[in-house]
N, C-alpha and C positions, 0 to 999 in steps of 0.2 A: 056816775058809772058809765064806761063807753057802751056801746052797741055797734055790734058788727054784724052787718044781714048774713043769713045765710048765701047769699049770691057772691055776695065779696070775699066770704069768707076762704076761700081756695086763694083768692089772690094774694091777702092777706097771710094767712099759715107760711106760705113761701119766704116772708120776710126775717131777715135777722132776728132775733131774740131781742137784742139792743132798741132794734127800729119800732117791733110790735109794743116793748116796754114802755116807749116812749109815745105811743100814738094811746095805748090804754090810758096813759097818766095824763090827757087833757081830756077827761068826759067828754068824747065827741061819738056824734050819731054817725055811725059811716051807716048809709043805706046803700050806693049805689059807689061803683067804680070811679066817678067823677069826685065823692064824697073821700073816696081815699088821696085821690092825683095831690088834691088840695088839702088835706095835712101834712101830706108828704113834700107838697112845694113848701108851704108854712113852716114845717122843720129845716126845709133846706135855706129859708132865707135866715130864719132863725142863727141860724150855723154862720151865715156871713156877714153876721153882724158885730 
């Protein structure tokens, strides 16, 4: 199950429906801002491959 800190969680809310769908669906721990940049690059490379 993911984890979104309450800290990120504002930056997070703001994202597409799609994008939040898809960052839930890899159980990942986002703690910290930096913890988001990096699924979100990880999707984006995903995407160009």
């Amino acid at each position: 199950m993911s984890y979104i800190s309450s800290s990120v969680r504002p930056k997070f809310d703001v994202l597409s429906e799609g994008l939040k769908n898809q960052i839930l669906a890899r159980n990942v721990q986002i703690c910290t801002i930096h913890d988001l940049i990096q699924v979100l690059e990880d999707i984006v490379k995903e995407g160009q491959e």
